[in-house]
PATI-464910 format. One record per residue (C-alpha): residue number from 1; residue in one letter; x, y, z. Coordinates in steps of 0.5 Angstrom, whole numbers, plus 500, padded with zeros to 3 digits. Layout:
BEGIN
    i  aa   xx   yy   zz
  NUM   A    X    Y    Z
...
***
This chain:
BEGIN
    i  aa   xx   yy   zz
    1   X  251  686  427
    2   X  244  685  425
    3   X  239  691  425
    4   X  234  688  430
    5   X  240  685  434
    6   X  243  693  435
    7   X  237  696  436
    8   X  236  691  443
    9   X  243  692  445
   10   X  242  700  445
   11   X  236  699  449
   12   X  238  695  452
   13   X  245  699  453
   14   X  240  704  455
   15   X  236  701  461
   16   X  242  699  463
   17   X  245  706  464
   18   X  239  709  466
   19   X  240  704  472
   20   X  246  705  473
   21   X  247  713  474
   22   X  240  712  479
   23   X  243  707  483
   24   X  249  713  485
   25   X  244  719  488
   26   X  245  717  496
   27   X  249  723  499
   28   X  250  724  507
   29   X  254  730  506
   30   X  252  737  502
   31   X  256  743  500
   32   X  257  749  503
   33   X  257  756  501
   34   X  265  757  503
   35   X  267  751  499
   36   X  266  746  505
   37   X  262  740  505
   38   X  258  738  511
   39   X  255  732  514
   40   X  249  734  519
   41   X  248  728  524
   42   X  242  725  525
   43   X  240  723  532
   44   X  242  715  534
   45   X  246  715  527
   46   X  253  711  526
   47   X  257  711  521
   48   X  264  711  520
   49   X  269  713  515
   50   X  275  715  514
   51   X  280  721  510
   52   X  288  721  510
   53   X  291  727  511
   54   X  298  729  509
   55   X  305  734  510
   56   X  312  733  508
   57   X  313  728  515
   58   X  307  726  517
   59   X  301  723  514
   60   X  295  722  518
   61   X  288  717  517
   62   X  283  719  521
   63   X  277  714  522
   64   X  271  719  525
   65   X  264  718  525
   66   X  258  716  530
   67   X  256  710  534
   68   X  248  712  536
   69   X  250  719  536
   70   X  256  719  541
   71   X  263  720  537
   72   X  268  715  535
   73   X  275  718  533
   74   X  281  714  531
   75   X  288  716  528
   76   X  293  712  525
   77   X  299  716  524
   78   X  304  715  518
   79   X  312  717  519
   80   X  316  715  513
   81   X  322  718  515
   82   X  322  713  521
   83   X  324  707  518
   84   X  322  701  520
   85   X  325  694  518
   86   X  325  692  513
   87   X  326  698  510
   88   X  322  696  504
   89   X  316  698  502
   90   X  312  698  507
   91   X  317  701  512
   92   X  314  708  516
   93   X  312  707  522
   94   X  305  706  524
   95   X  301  707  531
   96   X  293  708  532
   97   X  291  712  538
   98   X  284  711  539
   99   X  281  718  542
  100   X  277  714  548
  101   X  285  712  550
  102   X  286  719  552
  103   X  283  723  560
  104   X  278  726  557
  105   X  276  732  560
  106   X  271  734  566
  107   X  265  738  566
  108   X  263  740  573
  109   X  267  734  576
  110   X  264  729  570
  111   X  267  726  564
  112   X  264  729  558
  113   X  261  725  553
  114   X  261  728  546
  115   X  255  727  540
  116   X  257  731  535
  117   X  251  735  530
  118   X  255  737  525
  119   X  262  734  521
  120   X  266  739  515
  121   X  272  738  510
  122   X  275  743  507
  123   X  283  740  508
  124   X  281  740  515
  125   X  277  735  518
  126   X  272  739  523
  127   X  266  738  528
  128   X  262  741  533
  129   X  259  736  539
  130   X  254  736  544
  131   X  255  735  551
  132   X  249  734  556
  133   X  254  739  561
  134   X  252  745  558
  135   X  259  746  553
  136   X  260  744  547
  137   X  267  742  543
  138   X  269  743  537
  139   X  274  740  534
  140   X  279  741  527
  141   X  284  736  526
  142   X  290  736  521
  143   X  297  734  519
  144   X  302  739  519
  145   X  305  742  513
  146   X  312  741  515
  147   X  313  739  522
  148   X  313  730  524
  149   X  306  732  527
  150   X  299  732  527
  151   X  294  736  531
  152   X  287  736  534
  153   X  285  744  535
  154   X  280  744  541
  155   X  275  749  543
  156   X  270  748  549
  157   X  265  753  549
  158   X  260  754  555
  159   X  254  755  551
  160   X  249  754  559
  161   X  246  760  563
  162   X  251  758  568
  163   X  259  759  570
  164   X  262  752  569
  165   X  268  749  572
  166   X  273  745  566
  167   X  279  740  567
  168   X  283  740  562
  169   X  288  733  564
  170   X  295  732  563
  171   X  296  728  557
  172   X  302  724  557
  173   X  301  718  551
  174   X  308  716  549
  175   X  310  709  546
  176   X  317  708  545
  177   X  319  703  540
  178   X  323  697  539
  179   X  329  700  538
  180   X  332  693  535
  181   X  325  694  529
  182   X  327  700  527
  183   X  333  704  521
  184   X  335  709  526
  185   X  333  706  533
  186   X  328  707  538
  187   X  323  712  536
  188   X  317  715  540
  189   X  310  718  538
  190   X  307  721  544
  191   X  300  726  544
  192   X  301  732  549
  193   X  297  738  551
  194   X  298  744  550
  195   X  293  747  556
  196   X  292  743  563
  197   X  289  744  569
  198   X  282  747  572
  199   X  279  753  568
  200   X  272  756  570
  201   X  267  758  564
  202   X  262  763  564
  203   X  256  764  559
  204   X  259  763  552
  205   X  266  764  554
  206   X  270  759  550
  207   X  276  756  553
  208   X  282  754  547
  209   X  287  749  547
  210   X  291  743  542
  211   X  292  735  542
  212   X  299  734  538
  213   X  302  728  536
  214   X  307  727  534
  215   X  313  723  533
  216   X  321  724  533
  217   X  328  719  534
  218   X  328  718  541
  219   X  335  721  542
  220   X  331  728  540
  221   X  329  733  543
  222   X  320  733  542
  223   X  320  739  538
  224   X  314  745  541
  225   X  309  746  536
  226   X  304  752  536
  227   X  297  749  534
  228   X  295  756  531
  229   X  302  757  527
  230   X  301  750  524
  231   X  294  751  523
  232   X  295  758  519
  233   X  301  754  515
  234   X  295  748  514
  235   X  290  754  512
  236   X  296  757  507
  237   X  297  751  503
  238   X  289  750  503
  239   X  288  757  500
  240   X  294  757  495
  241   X  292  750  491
  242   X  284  751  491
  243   X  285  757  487
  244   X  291  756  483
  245   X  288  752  477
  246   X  281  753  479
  247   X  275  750  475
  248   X  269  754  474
  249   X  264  750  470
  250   X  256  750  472
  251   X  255  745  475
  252   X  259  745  483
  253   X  259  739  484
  254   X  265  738  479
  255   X  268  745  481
  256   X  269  743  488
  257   X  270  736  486
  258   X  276  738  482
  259   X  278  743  488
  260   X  279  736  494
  261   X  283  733  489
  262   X  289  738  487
  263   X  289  739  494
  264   X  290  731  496
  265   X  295  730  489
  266   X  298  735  492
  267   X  299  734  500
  268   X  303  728  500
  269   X  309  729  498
  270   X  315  727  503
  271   X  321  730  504
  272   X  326  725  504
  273   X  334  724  505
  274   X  333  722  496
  275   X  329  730  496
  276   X  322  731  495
  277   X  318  724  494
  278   X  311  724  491
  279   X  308  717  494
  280   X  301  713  494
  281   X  299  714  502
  282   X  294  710  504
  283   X  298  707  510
  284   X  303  703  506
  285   X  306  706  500
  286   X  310  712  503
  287   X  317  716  502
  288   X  317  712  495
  289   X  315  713  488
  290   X  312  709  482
  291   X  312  709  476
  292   X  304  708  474
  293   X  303  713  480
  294   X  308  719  480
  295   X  310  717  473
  296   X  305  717  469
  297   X  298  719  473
  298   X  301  725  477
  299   X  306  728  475
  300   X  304  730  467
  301   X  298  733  472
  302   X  303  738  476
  303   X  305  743  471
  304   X  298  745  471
  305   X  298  747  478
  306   X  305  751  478
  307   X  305  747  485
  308   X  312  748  487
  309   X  313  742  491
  310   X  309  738  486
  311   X  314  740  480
  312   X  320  738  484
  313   X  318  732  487
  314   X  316  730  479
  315   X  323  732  477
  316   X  327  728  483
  317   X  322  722  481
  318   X  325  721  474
  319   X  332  722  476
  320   X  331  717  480
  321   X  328  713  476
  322   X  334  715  471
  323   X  339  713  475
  324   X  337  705  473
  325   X  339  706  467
  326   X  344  701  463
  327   X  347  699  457
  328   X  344  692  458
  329   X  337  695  457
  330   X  335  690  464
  331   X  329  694  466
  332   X  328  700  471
  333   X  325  698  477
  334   X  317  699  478
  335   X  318  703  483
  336   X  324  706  488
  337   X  323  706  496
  338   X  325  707  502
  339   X  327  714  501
  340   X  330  712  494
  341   X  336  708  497
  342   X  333  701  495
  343   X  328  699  490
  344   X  322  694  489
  345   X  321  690  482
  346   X  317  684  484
  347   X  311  684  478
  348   X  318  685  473
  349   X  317  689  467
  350   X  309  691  468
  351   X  310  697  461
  352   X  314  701  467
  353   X  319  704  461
  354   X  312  705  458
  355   X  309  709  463
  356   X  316  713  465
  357   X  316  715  458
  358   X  310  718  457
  359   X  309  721  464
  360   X  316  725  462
  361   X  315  727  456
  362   X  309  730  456
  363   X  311  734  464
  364   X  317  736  461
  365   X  313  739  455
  366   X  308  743  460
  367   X  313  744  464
  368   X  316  749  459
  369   X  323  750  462
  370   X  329  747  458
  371   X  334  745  462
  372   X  329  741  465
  373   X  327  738  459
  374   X  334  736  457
  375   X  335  733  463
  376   X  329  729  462
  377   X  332  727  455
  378   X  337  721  456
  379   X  332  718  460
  380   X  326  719  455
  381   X  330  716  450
  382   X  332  710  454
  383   X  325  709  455
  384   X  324  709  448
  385   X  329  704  446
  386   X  326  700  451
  387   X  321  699  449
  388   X  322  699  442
  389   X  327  693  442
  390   X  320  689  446
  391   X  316  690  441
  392   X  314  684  438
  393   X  312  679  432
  394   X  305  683  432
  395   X  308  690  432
  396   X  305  692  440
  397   X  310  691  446
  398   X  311  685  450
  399   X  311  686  459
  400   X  311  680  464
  401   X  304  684  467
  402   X  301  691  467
  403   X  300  696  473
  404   X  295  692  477
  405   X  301  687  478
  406   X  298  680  476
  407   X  292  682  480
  408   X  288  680  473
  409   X  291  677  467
  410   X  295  681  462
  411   X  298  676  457
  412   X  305  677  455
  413   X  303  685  450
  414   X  297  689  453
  415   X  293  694  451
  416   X  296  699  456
  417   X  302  698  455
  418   X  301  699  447
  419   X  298  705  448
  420   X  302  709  453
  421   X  308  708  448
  422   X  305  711  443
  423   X  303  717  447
  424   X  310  717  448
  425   X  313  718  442
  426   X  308  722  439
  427   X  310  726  445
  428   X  317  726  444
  429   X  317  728  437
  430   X  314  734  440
  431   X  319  736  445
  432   X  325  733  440
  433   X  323  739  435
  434   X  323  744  442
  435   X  330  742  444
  436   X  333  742  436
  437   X  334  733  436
  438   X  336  731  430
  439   X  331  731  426
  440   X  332  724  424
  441   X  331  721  430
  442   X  324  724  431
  443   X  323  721  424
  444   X  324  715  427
  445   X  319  716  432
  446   X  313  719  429
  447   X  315  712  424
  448   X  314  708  430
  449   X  308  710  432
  450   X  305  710  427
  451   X  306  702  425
  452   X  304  701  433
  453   X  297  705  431
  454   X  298  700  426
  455   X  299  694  430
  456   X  294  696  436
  457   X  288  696  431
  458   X  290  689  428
  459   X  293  685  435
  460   X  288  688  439
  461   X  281  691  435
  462   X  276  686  436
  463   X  269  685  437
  464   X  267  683  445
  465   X  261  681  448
  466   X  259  685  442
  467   X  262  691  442
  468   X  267  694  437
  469   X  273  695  442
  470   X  279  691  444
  471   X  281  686  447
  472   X  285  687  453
  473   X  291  681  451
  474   X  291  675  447
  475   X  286  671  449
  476   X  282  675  452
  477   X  274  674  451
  478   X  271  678  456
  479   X  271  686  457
  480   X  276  689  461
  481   X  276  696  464
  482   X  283  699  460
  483   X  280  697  453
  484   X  279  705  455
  485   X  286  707  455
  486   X  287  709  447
  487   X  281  714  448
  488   X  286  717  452
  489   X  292  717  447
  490   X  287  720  441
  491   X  286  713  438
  492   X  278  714  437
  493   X  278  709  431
  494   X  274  704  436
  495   X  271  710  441
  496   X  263  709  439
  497   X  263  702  441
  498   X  268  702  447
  499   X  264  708  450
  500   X  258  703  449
  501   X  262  698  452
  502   X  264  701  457
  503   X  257  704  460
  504   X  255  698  459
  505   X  252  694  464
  506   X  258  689  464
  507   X  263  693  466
  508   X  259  700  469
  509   X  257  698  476
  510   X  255  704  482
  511   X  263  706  484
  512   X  265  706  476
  513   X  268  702  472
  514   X  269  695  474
  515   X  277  691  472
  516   X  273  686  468
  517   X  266  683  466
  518   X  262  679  472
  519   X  267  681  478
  520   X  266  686  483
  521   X  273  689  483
  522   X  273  696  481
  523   X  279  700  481
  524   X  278  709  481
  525   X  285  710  476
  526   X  280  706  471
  527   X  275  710  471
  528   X  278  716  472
  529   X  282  714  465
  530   X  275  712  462
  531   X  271  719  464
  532   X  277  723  462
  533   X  279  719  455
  534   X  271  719  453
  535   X  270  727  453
  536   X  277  727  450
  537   X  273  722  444
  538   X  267  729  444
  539   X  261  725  447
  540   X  260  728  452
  541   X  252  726  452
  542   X  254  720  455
  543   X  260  722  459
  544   X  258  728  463
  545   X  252  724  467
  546   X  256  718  470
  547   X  262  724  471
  548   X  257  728  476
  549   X  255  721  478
  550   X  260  719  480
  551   X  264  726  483
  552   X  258  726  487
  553   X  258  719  490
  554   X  266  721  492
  555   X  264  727  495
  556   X  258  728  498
  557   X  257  720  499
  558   X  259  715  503
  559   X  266  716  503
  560   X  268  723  502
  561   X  272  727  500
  562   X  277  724  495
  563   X  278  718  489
  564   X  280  712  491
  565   X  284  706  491
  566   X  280  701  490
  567   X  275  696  493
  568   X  276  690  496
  569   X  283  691  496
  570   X  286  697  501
  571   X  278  699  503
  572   X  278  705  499
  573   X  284  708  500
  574   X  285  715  498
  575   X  292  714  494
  576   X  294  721  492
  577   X  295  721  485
  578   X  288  718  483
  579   X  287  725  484
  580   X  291  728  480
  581   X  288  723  474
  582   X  281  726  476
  583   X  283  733  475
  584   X  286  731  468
  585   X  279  729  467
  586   X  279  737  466
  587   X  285  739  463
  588   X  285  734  458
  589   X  278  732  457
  590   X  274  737  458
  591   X  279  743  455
  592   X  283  738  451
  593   X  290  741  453
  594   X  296  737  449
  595   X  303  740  450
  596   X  307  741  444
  597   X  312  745  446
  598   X  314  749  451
  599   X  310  754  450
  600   X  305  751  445
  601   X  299  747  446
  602   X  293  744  442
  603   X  287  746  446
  604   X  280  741  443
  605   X  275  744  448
  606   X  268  739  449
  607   X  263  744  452
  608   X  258  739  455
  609   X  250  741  451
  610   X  247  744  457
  611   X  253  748  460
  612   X  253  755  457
  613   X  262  757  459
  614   X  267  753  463
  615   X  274  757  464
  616   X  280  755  468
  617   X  284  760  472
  618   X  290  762  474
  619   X  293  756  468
  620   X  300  756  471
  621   X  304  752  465
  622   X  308  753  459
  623   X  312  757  463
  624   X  307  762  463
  625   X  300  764  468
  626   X  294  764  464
  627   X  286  763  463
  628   X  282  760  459
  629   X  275  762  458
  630   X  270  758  453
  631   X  263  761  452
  632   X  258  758  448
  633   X  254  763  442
  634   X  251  762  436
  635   X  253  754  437
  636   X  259  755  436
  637   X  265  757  442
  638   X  268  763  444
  639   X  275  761  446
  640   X  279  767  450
  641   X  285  767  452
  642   X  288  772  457
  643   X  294  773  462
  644   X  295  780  467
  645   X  299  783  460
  646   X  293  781  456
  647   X  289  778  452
  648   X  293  772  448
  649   X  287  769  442
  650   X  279  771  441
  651   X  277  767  437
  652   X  270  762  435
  653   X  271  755  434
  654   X  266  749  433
  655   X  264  745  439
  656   X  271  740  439
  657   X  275  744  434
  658   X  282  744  435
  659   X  286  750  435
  660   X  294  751  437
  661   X  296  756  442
  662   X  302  760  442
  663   X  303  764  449
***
């Protein structure tokens, strides 16, 4: 590349970003000091938007907002384990209830018309609303964490001068299904209330009741459920995540950004008939996991939070998956469905062994229990093998397509799959070495990975659209998003030019990363992996503003409060372990945390320029529970490392060093 050629792609590159982290300001919602976020509605506003929600046997996607002010409520209620058929995939049962479908309650004879002021999130989706009948209603919606319902906790209050007369009506919202449509039979959902009759109000008293829906088997019995129990219960679950692993940095919108997401990658977990199943959600992919989703992107994730549920539901997902295991090496299947008795493989081999070995070295490492991890082997080994015999003439690892399913070109070897069987092994060597495998073996391994670093380079490293990064398969000439996956896996040899590449104004749109240059397709997991692979190459500078940008943008924008999914396709959904990847942008990118055994780690801590300390709080890896706090002085990091017994290392780094942790 000639001088004059670069200088005006930098500046061109740099015009570009200016643009494109301007364009991402607009927010409807602000932070509130107790760790909500709020929308405070305008006079005649509309706007409407949508959240899932989600317990062990219900999901629940609230569509909520305003119309010229006036409410507009909606719930679309998921329960997986009422099978419908076919009992694939997609086979929860679904129903939407329209909250305008239900009697509403009377004022003085008059039915009450709500214009909510205000909207909050925290877990639970709250509002306040005006009424012109001198009362107000407050409303907190929420999934229950362990009963087949969902609950909308009401509280009218008289706020006029005079006493008031309420009617509450008697709900009875019940729809029986096609017992011919479903696994089990017929099923009911119904919504009943709590309270009914006529109650009078004086100035300021308030008047409590609860909508529950629910669903059950129509031979069962429809189970009482106490809305102050099951809100504690939702309350609990709330407190308990926002404080384990809790981020603290300078800036709060990343703070709180990183607490909505453990508690999304968290709640959707579903306790099956095959044991607890972390699932995608978003009205389709339920009561079944997936070897990108739960393999690869979540559950290398749970360690780090010690949420039970989710160290669980990451163990029965690879027992699963290892029991497809066979002598032929036929591929495991993409992903186990309907409660783990079928499967569904319809985009073939898409990398799967790739990301399952990936994804279970580097939980079982973190996780630090042994049994546990030798549990795990004989599957990372198969994976391994796998992979190891799709190797092809070019030394990189051959697929029928990649994790988006054919949605876009991946050729017969892409950049992913290559990338994540390289983490793999370097990661199976380090767990190898902490159950004592034959030494051998792990020499194999570390041989193999570094041919395939090798081959990548070669098959892949190429100059496109002027940058110095890779092509995504053979064949590819235009810019894909996935070029940012070897940064993730500690392969920087290209990381100026694919960072240069990838906040350019050819892939870089306003909701992150576009799947390739010229489309308007965007998936999160792409940026999420972007974000977390650039810090983890050290250049903060340019990483840092399109982070805040774009946590910002997700909660406190247009559609609040998680990552999503993608657009168009499923409208943004908020899919569960998208979530889990941004919080690894923290544990990964920023504290550059690298299991290597079951209480060893490497630690590359990245210290944006502007920020003087970071710290993560209550860590609950590596069998151990413990804190990291690192501060700047004199140019360099003072890095503490503590637990309630004491502190573990005190030491001072360079800004990017890397250092061994044993606890």
């Amino acid at each position: 590349m000639n001088k004059i050629y670069k200088k005006i792609l930098v500046v061109t590159f740099f015009i570009a970003i200016t643009s494109c982290v301007q364009s991402q300001d607009n927010t409807r919602w602000k932070l509130i000091s107790d760790g909500r976020i709020q929308w405070d509605v305008n006079k005649n506003d509309s706007h409407i938007d949508h959240i899932e929600m989600s317990g062990l046997y219900v999901s629940s996607i609230v569509y909520y907002g305003v119309e010229k002010g006036k409410l507009n409520q909606k719930v679309k209620l998921v329960f997986p384990m009422l099978r419908t058929i076919p009992n694939d995939t997609h086979g929860s049962l679904l129903h939407e209830i329209n909250y305008d479908d239900l009697k509403p309650i009377k004022v003085n004879g008059t039915e009450v018309e709500e214009y909510p002021n205000s909207f909050s999130i925290k877990g639970i989706l709250e509002y306040q609303s005006n009424t012109s009948l001198g009362v107000e209603v407050n409303h907190q919606l929420f999934p229950s964490t362990d009963n087949s319902a969902f609950i909308d906790k009401i509280k009218i209050k008289n706020v006029s001068n005079e006493i008031v007369d309420i009617n509450l009506p008697k709900i009875e919202y019940a729809h029986t299904t096609d017992a011919d449509k479903g696994v089990y039979g017929a099923y009911v959902v119904s919504v009943t209330s709590s309270k009914q009759g006529d109650f009078k109000l004086a100035a300021n008293e308030t008047l409590e009741y609860a909508l529950v829906y629910s669903g059950r088997l129509e031979s069962s019995e429809e189970l009482y459920i106490s809305s102050d129990f099951e809100y504690n219960k939702r309350i609990k679950l709330i407190k308990e995540t926002f404080s384990d692993l809790e981020f603290e940095s300078p800036e709060e919108i990343i703070n709180n950004m990183f607490s909505f997401a453990k508690l999304r990658a968290v709640e959707s977990i579903f306790q099956t008939k095959g044991g607890l199943m972390h699932s995608p959600g978003g009205g389709r992919y339920y009561a079944a996991i997936w070897a990108n989703d739960q393999a690869e992107y979540a559950n290398p994730f749970f360690p780090f939070l010690g949420n039970l549920a989710g160290n669980e539901s990451a163990i029965n997902s690879f027992r699963h998956f290892a029991k497809y295991m066979n002598d032929d090496f036929t591929p495991i299947p993409s992903s186990i469905v309907a409660e783990g008795i079928d499967y569904w493989n319809g985009a073939g081999d898409r990398g799967d062994m790739a990301m399952i070995a990936y994804g279970a070295t580097r939980f079982a490492l973190t996780y630090g229990n042994e049994k546990t991890a030798k549990e795990l082997w004989p599957l990372i080994e198969w994976c391994l093998e796998y992979s190891n015999r799709k190797i092809n003439e070019d030394g990189v690892v051959s697929s029928d397509s990649d994790e988006l399913e054919g949605r876009f070109p991946a050729g017969d070897a892409n950049l992913n799959t290559s990338s994540l069987y390289y983490d793999a092994l370097i990661s199976a060597v380090f767990l190898g070495k902490a159950l004592h495998i034959d030494t051998d073996i792990l020499d194999n391994y570390t041989t193999q990975a570094e041919l395939l670093e090798k081959a990548i380079e070669k098959y892949f490293g190429r100059t496109i659209s002027g940058f110095e990064t890779y092509r995504y398969y053979d064949g590819n000439d235009i810019l894909r998003a996935w070029i940012c996956t070897p940064l993730t896996v500690d392969i920087f040899n290209r990381s100026e030019g694919t960072i240069d590449a990838l906040f350019s104004d050819k892939l870089w749109t306003p909701d992150g990363l576009a799947s390739e240059s010229g489309n308007t397709t965007f998936w999160d997991r792409a940026t999420l992996y972007a974000l977390r692979g650039v810090i983890a190459a050290g250049d903060t500078k340019r990483a840092m503003p399109f982070l805040l940008k774009y946590s910002k943008r997700r909660l406190l924008g247009e559609h609040v409060p998680y990552p999503v999914e993608a657009y168009p396709e499923g409208n943004q959904r908020h899919l569960s372990a998208e979530s889990a990847l941004y919080c690894r942008i923290i544990t990964e990118g920023l504290f550059g945390i690298r299991a290597q055994g079951f209480e060893l780690f490497s630690f590359s801590p990245k210290l944006p320029e502007d920020w003087d300390k970071m710290a993560l709080r209550n860590i609950k890896a590596f069998n151990n529970s413990f804190d990291i706090e690192v501060k700047r002085e004199n140019n360099k990091l003072m890095i503490r490392v503590f637990n309630s017994e004491g502190t573990i290392l005190n030491t001072k780094i360079e800004n990017g060093a890397t250092i061994q942790i044993q606890l």
